[in-house]
PDB file of N, CA, C and O in Angstrom:
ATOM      1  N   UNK A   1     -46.264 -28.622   7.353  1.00  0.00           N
ATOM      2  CA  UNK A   1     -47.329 -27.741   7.798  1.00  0.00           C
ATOM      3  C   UNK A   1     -46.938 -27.091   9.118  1.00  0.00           C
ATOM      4  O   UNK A   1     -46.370 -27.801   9.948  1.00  0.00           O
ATOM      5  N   UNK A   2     -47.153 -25.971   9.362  1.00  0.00           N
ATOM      6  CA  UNK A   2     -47.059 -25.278  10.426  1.00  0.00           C
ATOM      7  C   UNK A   2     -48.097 -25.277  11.378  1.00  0.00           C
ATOM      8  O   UNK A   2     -49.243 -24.947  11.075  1.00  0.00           O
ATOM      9  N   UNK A   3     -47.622 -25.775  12.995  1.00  0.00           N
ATOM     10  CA  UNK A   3     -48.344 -26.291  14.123  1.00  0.00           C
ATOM     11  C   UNK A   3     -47.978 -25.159  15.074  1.00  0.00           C
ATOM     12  O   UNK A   3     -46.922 -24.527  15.054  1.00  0.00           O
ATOM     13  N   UNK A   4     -48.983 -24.997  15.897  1.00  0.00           N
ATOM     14  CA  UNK A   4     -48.931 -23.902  16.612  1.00  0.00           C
ATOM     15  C   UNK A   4     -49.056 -24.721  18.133  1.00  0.00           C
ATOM     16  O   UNK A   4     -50.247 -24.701  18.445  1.00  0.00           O
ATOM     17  N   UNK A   5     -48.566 -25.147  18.763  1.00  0.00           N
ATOM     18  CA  UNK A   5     -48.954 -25.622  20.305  1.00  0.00           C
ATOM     19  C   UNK A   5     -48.853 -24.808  21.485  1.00  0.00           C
ATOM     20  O   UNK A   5     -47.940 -24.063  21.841  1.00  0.00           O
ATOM     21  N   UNK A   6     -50.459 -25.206  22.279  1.00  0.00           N
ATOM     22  CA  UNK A   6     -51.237 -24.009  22.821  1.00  0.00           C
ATOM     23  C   UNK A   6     -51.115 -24.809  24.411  1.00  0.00           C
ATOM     24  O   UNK A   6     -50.713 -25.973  24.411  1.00  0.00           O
ATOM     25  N   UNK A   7     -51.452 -24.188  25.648  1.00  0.00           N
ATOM     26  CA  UNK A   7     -51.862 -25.145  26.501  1.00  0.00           C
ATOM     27  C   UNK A   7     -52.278 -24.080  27.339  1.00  0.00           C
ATOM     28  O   UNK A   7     -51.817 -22.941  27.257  1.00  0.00           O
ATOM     29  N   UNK A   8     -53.143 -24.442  28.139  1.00  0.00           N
ATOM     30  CA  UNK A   8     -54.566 -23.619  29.076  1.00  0.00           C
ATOM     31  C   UNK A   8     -53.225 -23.314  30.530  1.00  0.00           C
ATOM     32  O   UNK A   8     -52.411 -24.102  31.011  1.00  0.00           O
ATOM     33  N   UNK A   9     -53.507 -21.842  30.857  1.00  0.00           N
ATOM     34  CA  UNK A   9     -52.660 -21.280  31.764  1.00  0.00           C
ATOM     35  C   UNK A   9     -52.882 -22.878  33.016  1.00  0.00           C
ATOM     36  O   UNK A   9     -53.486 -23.929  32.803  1.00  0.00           O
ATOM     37  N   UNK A  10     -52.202 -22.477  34.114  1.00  0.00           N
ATOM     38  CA  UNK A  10     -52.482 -23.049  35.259  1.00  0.00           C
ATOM     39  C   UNK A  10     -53.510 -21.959  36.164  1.00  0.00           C
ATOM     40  O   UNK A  10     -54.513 -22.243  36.818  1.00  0.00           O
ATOM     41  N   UNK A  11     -52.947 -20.792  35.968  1.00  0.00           N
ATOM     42  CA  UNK A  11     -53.543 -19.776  36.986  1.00  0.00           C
ATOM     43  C   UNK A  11     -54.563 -18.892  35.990  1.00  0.00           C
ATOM     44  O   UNK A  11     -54.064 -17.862  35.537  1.00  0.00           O
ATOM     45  N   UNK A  12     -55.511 -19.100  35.728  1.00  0.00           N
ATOM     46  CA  UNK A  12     -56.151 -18.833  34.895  1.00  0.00           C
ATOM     47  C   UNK A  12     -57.216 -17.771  35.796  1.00  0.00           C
ATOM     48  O   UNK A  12     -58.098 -18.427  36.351  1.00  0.00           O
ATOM     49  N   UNK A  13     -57.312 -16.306  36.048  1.00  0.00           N
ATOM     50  CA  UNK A  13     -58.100 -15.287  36.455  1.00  0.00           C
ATOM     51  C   UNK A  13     -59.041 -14.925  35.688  1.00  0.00           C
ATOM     52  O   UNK A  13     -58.878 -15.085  34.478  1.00  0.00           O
ATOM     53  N   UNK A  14     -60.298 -14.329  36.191  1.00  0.00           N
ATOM     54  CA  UNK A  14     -61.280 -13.847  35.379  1.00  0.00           C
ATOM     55  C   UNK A  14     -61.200 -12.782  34.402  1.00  0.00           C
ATOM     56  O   UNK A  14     -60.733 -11.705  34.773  1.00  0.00           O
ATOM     57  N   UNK A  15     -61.549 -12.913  33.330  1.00  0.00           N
ATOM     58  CA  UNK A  15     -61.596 -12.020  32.204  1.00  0.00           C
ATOM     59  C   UNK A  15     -59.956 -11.604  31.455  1.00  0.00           C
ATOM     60  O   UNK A  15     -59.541 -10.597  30.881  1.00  0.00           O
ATOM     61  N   UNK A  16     -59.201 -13.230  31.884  1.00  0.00           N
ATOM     62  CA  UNK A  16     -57.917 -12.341  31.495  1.00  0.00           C
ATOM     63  C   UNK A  16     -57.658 -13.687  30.620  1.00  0.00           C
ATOM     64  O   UNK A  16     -58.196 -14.781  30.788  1.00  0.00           O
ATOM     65  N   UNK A  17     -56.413 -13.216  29.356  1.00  0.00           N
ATOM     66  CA  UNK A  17     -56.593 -14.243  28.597  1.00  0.00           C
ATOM     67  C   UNK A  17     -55.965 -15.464  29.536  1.00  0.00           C
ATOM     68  O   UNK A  17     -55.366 -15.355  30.606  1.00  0.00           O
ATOM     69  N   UNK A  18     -56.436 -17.150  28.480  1.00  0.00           N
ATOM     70  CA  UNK A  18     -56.294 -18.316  29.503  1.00  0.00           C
ATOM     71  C   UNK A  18     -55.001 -19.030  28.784  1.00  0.00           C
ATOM     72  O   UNK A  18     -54.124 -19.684  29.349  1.00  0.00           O
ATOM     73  N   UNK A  19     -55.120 -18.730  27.393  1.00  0.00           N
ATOM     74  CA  UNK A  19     -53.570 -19.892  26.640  1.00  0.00           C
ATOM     75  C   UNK A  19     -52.538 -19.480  26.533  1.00  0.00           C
ATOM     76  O   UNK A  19     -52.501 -18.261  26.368  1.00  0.00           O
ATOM     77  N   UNK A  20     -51.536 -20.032  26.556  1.00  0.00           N
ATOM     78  CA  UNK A  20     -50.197 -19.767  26.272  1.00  0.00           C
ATOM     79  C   UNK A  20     -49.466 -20.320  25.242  1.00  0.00           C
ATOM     80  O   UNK A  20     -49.848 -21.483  25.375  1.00  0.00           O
ATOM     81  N   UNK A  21     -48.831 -20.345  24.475  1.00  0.00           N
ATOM     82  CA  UNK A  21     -48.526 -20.363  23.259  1.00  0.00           C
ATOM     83  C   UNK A  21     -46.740 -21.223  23.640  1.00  0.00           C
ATOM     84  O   UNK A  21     -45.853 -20.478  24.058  1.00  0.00           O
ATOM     85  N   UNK A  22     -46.445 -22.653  23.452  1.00  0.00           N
ATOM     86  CA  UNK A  22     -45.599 -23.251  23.765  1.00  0.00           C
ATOM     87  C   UNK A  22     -44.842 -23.681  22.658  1.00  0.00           C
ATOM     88  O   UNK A  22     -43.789 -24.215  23.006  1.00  0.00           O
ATOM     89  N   UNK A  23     -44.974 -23.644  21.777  1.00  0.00           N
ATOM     90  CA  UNK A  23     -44.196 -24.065  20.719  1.00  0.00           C
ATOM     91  C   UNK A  23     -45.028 -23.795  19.370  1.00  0.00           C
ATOM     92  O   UNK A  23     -46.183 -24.171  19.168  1.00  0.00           O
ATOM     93  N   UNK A  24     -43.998 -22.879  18.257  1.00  0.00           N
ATOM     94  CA  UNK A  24     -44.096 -23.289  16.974  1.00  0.00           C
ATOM     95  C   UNK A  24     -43.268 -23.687  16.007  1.00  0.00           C
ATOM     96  O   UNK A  24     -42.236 -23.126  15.640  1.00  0.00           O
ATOM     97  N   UNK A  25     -43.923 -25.031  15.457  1.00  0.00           N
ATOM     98  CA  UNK A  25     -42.958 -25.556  13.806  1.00  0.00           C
ATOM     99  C   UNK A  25     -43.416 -25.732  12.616  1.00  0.00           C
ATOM    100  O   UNK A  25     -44.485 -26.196  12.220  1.00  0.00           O
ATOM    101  N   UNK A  26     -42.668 -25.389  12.171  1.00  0.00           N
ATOM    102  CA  UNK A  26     -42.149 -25.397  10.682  1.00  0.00           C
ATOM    103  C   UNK A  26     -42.209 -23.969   9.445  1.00  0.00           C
ATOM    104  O   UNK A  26     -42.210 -23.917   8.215  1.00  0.00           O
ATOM    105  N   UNK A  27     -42.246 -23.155  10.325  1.00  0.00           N
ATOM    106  CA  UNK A  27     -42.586 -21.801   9.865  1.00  0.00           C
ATOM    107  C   UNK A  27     -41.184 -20.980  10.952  1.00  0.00           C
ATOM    108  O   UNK A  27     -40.435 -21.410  11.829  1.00  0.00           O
ATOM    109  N   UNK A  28     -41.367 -19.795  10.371  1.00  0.00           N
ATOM    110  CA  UNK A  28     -40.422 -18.455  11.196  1.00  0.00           C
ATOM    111  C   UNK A  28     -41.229 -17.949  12.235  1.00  0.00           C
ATOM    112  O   UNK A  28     -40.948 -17.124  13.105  1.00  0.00           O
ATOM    113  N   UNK A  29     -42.510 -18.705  11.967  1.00  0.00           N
ATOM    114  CA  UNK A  29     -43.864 -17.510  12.732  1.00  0.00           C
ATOM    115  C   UNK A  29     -43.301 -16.814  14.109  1.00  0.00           C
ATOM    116  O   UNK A  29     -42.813 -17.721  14.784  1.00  0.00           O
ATOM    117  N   UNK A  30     -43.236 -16.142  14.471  1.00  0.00           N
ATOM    118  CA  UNK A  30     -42.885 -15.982  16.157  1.00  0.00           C
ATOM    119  C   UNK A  30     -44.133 -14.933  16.286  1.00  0.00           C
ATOM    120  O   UNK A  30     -44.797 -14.263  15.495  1.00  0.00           O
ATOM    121  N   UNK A  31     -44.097 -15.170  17.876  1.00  0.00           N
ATOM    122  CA  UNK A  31     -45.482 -14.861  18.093  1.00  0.00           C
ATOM    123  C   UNK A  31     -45.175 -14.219  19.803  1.00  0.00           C
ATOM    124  O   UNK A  31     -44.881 -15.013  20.696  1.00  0.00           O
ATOM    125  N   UNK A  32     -45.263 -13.100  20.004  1.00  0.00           N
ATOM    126  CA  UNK A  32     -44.209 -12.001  21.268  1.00  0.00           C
ATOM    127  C   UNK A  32     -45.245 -12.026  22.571  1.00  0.00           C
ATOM    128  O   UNK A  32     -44.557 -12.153  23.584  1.00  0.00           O
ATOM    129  N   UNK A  33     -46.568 -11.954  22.876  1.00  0.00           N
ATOM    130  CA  UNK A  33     -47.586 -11.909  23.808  1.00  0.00           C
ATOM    131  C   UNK A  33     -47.069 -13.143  24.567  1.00  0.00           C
ATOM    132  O   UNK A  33     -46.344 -13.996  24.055  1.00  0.00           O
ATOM    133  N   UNK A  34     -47.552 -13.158  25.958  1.00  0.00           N
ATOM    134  CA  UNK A  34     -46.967 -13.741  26.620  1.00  0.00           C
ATOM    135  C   UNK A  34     -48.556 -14.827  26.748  1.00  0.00           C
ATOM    136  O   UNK A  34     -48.410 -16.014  27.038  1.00  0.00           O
ATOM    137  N   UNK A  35     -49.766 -14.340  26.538  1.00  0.00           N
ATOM    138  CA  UNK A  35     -51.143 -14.660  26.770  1.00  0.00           C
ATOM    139  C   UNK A  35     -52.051 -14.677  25.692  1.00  0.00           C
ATOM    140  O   UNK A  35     -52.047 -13.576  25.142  1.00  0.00           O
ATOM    141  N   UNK A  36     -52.476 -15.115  25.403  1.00  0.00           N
ATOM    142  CA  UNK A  36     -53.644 -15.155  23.953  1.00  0.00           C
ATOM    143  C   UNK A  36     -55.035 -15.419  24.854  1.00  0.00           C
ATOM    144  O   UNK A  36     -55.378 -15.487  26.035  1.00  0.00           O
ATOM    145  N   UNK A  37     -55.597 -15.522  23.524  1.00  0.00           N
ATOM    146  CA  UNK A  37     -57.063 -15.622  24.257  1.00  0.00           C
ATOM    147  C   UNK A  37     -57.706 -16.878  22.651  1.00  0.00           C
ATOM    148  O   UNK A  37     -57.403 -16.790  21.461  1.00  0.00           O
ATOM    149  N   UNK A  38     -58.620 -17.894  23.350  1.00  0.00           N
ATOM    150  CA  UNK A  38     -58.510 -18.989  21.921  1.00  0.00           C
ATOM    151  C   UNK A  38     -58.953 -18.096  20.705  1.00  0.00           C
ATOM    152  O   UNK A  38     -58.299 -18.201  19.667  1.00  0.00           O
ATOM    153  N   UNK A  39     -59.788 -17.411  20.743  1.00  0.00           N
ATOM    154  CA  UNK A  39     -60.136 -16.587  19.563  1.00  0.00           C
ATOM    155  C   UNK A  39     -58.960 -16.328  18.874  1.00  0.00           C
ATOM    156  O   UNK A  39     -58.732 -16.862  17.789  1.00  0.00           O
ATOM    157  N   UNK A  40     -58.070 -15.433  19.495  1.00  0.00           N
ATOM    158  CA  UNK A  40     -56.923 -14.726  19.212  1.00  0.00           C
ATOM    159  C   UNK A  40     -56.013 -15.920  18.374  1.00  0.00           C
ATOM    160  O   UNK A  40     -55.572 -15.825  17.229  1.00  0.00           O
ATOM    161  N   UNK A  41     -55.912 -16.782  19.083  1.00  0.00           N
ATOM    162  CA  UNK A  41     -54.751 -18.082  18.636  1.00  0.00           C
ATOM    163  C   UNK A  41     -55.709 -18.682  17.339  1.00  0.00           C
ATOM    164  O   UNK A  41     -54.971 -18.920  16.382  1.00  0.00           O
ATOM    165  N   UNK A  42     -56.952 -18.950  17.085  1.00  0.00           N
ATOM    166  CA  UNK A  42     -57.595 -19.268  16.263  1.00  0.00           C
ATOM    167  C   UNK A  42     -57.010 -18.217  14.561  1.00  0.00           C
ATOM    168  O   UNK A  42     -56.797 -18.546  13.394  1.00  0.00           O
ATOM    169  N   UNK A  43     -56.966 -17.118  15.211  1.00  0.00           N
ATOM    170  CA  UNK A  43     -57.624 -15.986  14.126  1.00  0.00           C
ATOM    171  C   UNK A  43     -56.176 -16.107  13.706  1.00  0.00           C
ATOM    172  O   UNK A  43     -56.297 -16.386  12.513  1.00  0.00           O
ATOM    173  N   UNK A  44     -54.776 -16.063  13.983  1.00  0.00           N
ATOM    174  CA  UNK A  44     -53.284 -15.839  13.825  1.00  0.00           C
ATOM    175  C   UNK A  44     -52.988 -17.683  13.321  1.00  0.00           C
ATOM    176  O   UNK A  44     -51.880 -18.173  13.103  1.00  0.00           O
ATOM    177  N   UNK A  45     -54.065 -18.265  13.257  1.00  0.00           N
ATOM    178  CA  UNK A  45     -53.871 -19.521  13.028  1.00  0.00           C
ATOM    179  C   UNK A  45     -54.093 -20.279  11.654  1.00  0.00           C
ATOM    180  O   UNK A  45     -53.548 -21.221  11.080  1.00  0.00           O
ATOM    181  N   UNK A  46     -55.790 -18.907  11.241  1.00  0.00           N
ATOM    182  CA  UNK A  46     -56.160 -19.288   9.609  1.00  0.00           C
ATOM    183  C   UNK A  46     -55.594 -18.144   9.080  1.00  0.00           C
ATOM    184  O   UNK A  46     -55.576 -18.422   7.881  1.00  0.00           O
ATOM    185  N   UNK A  47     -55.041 -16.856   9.208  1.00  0.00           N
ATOM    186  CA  UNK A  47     -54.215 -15.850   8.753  1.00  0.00           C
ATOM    187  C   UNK A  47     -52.851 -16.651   8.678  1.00  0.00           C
ATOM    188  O   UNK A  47     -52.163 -16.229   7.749  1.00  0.00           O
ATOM    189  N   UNK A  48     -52.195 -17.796   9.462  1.00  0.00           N
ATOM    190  CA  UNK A  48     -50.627 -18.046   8.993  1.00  0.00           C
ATOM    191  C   UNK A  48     -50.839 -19.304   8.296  1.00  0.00           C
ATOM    192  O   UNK A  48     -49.892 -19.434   7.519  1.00  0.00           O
ATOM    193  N   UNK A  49     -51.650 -20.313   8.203  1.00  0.00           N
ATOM    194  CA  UNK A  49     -51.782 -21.113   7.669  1.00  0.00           C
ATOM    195  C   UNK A  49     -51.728 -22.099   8.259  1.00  0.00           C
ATOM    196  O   UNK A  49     -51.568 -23.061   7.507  1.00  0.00           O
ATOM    197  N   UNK A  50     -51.799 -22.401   9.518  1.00  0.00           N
ATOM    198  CA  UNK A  50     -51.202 -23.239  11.304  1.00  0.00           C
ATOM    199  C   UNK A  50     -52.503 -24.076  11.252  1.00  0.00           C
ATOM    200  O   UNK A  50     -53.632 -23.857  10.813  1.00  0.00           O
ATOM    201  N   UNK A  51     -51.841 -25.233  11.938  1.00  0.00           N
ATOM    202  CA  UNK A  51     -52.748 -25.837  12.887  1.00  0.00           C
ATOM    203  C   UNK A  51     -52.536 -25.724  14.146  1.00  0.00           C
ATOM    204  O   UNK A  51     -51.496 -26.181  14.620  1.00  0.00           O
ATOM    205  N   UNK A  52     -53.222 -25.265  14.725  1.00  0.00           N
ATOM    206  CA  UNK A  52     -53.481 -25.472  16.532  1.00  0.00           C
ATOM    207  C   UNK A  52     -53.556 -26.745  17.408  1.00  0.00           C
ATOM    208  O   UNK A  52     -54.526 -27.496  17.304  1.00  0.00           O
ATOM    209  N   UNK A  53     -52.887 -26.913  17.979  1.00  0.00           N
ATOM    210  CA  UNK A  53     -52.721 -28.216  18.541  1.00  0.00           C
ATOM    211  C   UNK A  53     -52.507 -27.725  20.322  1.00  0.00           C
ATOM    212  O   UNK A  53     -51.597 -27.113  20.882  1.00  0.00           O
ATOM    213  N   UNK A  54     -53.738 -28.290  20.809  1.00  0.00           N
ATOM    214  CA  UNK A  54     -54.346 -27.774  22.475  1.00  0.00           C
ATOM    215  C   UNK A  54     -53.459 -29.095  23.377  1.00  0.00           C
ATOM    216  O   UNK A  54     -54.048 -30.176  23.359  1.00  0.00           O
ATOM    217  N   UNK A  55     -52.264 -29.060  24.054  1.00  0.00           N
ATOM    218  CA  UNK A  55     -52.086 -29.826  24.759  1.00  0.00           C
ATOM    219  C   UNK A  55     -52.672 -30.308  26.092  1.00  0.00           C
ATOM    220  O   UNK A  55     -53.119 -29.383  26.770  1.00  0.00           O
ATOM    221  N   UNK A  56     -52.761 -31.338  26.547  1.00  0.00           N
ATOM    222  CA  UNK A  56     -53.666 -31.368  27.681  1.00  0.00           C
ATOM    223  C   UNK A  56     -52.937 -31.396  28.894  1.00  0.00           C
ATOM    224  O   UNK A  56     -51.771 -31.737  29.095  1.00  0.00           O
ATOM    225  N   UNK A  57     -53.709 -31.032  29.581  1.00  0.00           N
ATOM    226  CA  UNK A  57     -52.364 -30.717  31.304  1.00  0.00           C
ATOM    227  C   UNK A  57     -52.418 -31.750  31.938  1.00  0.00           C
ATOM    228  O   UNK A  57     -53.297 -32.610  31.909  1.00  0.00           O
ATOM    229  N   UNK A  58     -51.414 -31.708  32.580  1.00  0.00           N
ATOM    230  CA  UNK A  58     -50.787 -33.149  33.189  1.00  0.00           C
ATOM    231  C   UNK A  58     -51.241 -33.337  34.408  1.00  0.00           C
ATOM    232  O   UNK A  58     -50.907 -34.337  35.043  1.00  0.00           O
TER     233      UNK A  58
END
């Protein structure tokens, strides 16, 4: 199954997107934005067939 791993910026500004997109496997998916927004990572997530997996910050 194809996993998409996400994790919440550090510098996170108002109204600008907050996730970043750290790793994907088991697919070709590539994915070019440097910033998503969770909607965004949600929606590219049931369109590729992914699970989303939110890492937590250290």
């Amino acid at each position: 199954m194809t996993k998409i791993y996400v994790r919440e910026r550090a510098k996170a500004g108002e109204k600008q997107p907050r996730y970043r997109v750290v790793a994907v496997t088991g697919t070709e998916l590539q994915i070019s934005a440097p910033h998503f927004r969770r909607d965004e990572i949600e929606r590219i997530a049931k369109d590729a067939g992914a699970e989303v997996i939110y890492l937590e910050p250290e």
